[in-house]
Backbone as ProteinMPNN parsed JSONL, in Angstrom:
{"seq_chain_A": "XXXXXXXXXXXXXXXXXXXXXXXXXXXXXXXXXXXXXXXXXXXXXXXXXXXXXXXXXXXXXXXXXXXXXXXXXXXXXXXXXXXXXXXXXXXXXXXXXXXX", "coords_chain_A": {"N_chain_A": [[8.893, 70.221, -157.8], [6.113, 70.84, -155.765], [5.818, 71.478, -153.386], [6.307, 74.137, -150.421], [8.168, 74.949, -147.634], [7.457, 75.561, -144.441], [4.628, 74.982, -145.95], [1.479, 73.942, -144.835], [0.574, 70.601, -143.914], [-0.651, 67.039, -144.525], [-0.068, 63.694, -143.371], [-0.125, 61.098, -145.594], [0.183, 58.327, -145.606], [1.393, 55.146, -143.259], [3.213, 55.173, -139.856], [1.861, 57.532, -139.106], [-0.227, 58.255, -139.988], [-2.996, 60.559, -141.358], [-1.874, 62.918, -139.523], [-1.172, 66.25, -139.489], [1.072, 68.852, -140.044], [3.38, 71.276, -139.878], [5.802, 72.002, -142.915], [9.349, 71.966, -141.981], [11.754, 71.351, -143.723], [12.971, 71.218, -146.879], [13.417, 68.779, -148.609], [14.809, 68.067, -152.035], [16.182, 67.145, -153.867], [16.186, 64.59, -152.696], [13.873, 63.844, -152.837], [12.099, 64.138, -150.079], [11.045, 65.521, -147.279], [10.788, 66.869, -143.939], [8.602, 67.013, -141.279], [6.946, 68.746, -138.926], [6.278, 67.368, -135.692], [6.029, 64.959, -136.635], [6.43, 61.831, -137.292], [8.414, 60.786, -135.618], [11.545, 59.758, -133.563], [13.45, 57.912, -131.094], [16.773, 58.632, -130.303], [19.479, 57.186, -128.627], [22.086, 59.088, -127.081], [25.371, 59.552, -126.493], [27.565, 61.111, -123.909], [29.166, 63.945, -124.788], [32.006, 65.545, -124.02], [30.918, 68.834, -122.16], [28.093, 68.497, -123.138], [25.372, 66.855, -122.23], [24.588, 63.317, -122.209], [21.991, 61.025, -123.157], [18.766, 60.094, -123.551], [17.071, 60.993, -126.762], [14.791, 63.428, -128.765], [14.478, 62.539, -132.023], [13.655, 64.003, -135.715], [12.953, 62.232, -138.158], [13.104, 62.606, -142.08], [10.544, 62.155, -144.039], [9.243, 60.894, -147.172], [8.075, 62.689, -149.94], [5.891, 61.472, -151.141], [4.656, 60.648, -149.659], [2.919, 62.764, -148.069], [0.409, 65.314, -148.166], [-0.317, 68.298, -149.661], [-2.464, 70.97, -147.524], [-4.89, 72.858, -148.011], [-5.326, 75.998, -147.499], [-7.892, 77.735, -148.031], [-10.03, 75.636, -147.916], [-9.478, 73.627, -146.504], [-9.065, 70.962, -146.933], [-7.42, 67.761, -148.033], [-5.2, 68.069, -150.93], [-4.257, 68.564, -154.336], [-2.396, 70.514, -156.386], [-2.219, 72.865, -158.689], [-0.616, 74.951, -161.412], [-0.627, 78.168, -162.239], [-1.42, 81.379, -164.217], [-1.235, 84.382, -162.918], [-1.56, 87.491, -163.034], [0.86, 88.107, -164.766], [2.47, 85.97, -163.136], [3.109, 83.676, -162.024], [1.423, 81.022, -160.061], [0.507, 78.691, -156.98], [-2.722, 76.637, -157.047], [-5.416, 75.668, -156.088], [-6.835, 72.502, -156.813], [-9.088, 71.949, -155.871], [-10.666, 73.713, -154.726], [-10.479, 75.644, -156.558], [-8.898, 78.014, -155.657], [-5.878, 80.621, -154.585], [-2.911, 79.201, -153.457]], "CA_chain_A": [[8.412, 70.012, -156.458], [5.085, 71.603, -155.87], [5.807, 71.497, -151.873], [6.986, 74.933, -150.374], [8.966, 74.963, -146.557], [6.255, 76.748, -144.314], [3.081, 74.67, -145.92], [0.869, 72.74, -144.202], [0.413, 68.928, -144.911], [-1.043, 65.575, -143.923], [0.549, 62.398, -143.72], [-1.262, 59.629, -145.763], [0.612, 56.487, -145.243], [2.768, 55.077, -142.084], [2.751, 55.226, -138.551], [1.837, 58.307, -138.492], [-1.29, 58.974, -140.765], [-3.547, 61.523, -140.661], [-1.719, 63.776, -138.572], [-0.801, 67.412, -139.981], [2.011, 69.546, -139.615], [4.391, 71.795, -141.085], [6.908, 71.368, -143.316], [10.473, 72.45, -141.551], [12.785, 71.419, -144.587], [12.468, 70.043, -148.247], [15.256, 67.949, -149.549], [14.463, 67.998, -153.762], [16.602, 66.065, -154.283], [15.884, 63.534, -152.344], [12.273, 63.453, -152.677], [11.873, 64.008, -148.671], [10.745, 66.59, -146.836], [10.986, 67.161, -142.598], [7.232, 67.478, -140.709], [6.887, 68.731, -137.69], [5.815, 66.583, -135.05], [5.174, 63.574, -137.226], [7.874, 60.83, -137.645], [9.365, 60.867, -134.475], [12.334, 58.22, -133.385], [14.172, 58.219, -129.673], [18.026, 58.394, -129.938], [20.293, 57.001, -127.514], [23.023, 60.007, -127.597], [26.521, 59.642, -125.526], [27.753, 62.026, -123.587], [30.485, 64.118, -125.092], [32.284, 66.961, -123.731], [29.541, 69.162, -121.826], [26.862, 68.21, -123.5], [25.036, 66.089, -121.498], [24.147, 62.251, -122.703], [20.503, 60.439, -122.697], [17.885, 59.58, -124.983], [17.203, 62.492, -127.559], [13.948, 62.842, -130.035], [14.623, 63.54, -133.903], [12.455, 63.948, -136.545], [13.423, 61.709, -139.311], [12.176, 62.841, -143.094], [9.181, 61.364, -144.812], [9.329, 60.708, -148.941], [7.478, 63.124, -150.572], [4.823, 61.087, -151.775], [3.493, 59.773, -148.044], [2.546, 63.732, -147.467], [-0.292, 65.735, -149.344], [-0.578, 69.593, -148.865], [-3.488, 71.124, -146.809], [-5.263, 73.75, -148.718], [-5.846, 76.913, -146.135], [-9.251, 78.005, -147.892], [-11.149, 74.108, -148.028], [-8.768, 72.327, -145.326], [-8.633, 69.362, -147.213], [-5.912, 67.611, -148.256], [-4.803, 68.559, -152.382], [-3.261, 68.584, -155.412], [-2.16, 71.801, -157.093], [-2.027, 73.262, -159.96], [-0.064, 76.043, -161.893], [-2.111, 79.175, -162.843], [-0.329, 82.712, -164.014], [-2.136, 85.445, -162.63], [-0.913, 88.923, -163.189], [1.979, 87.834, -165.104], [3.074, 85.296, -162.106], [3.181, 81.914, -161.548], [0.907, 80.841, -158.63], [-0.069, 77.661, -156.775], [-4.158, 76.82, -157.065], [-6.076, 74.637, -155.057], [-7.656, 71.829, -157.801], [-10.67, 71.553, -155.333], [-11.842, 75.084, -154.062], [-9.786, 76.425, -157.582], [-8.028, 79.096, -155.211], [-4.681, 80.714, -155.024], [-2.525, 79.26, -152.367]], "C_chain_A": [[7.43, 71.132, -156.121], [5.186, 72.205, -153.77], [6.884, 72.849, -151.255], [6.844, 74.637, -148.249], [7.899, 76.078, -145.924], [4.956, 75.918, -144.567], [2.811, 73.719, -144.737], [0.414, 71.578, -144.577], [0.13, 68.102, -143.675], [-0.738, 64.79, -144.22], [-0.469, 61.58, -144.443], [-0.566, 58.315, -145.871], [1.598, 56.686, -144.499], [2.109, 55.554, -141.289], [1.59, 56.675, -137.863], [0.557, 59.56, -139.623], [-2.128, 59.658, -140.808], [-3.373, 62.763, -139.578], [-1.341, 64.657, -139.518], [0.205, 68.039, -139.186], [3.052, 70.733, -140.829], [5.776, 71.772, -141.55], [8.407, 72.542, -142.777], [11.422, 72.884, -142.501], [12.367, 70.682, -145.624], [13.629, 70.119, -148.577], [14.953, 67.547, -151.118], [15.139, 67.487, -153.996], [16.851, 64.329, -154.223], [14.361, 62.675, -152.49], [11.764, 63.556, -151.156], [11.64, 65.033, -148.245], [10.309, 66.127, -144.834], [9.778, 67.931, -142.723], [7.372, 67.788, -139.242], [6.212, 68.031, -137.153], [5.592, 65.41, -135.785], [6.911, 62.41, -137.569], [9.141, 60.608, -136.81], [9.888, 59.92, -134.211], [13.14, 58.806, -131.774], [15.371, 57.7, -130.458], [18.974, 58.092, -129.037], [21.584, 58.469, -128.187], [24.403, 59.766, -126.193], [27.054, 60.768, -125.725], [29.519, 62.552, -124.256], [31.118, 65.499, -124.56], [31.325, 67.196, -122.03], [28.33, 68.975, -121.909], [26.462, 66.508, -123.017], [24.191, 64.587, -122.376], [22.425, 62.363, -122.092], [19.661, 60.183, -123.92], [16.78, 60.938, -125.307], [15.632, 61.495, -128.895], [14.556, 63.475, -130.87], [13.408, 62.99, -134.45], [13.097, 63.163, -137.695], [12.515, 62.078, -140.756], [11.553, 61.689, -143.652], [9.647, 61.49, -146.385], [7.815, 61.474, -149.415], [6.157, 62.916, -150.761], [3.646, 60.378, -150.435], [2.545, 61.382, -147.337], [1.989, 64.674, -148.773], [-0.514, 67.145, -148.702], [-2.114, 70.104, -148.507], [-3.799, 72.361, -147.647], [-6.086, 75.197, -147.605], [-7.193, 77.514, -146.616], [-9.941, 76.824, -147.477], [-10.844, 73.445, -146.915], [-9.247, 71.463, -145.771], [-7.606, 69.279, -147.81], [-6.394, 67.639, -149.946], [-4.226, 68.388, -152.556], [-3.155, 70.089, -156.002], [-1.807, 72.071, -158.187], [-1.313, 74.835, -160.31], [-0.512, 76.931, -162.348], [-0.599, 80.583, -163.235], [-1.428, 83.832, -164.203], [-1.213, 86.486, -162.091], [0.923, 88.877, -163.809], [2.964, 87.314, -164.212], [2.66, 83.799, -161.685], [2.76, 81.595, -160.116], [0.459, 79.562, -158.632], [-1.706, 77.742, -156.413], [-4.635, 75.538, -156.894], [-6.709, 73.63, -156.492], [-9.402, 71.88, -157.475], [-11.443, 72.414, -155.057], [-11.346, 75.985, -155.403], [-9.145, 77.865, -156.842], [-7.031, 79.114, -155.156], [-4.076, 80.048, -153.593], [-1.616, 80.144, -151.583]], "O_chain_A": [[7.829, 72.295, -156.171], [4.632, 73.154, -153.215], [8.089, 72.761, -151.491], [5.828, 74.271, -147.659], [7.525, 77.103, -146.494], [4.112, 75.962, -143.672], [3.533, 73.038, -144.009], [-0.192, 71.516, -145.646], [0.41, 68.231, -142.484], [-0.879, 64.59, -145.427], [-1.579, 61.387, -143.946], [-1.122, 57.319, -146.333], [2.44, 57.583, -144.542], [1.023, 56.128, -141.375], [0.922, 56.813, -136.839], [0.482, 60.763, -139.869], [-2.51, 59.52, -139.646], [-4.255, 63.383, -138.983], [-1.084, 64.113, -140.592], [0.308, 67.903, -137.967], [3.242, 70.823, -142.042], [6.75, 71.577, -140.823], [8.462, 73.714, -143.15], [11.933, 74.003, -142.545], [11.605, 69.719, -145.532], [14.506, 70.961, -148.771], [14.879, 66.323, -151.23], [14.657, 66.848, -154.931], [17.283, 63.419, -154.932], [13.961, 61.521, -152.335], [10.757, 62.86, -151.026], [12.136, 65.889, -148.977], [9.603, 65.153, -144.571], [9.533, 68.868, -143.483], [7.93, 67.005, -138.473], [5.232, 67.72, -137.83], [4.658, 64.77, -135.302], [8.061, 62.563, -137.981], [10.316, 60.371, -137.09], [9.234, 58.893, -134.394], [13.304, 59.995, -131.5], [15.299, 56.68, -131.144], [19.39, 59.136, -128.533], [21.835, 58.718, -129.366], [24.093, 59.871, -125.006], [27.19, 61.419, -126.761], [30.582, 61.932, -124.242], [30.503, 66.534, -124.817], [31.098, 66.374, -121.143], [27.509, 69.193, -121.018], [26.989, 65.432, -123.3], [23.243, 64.836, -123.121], [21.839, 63.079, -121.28], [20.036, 60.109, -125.09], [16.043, 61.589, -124.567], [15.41, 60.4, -129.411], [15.084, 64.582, -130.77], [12.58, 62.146, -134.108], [14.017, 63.817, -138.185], [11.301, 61.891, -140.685], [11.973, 60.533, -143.704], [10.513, 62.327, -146.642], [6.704, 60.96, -149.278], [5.305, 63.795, -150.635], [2.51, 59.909, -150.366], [1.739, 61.296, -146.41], [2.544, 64.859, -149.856], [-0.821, 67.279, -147.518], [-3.004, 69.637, -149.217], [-2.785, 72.954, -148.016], [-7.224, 75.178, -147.137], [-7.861, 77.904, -145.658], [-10.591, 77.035, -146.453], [-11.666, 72.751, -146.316], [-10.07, 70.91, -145.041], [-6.875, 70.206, -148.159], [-7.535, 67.354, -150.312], [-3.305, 68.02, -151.827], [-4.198, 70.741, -155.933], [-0.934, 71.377, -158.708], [-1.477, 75.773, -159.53], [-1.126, 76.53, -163.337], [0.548, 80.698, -162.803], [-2.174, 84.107, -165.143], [-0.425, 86.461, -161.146], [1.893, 89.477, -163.345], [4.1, 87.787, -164.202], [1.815, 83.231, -160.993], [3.483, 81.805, -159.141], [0.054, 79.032, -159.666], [-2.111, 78.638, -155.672], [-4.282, 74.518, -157.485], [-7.116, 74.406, -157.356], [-10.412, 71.867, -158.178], [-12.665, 72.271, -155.043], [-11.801, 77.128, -155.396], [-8.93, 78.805, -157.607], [-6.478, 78.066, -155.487], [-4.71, 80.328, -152.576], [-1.413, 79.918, -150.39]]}, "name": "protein", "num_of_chains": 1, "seq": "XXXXXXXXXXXXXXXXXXXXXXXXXXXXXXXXXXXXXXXXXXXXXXXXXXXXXXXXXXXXXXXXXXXXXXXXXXXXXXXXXXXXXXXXXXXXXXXXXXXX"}
């Protein structure tokens, strides 16, 4: 999984294409990963206790493959590649060839 918690990414397929955000959580094993702001659903939630009922947003995760990372020199959306510079394993832009 080339996708690190923290990047920035753009949706490319679904409701919610073209929008950018960053990634909250990556589930590897699922293939899914949690965007901010993007993939939003209203919950009805009943009231339990204290905590007060009503209709609640979540973010539901996206599949991996609907979200492409944003490259902070080029700002376009990329693929990455594996480079080892200074005896270290770094992510590198395919398109501007920089480190991310």
């Amino acid at each position: 999984m080339k996708l690190v918690t923290g990047d920035e990414v753009v949706v490319l397929q679904g409701k919610d294409k073209g929008k950018k955000g960053n990634l909250e959580k990556v589930f590897p094993k699922k293939n899914q990963v949690l965007v901010s702001g993007v993939n939003i659903y209203k919950k009805h939630v009943k009231r339990t206790g204290k905590v007060p009922g009503g209709i609640t947003d979540i973010i539901k995760p996206l599949h991996i493959a609907k979200v492409a990372l944003v490259c902070p020199k080029c700002n376009l959306a990329t693929k990455t590649a594996v480079a080892v510079l200074n005896g270290k394993k770094v992510r590198v832009c395919k398109k501007c060839k920089q480190e991310i």
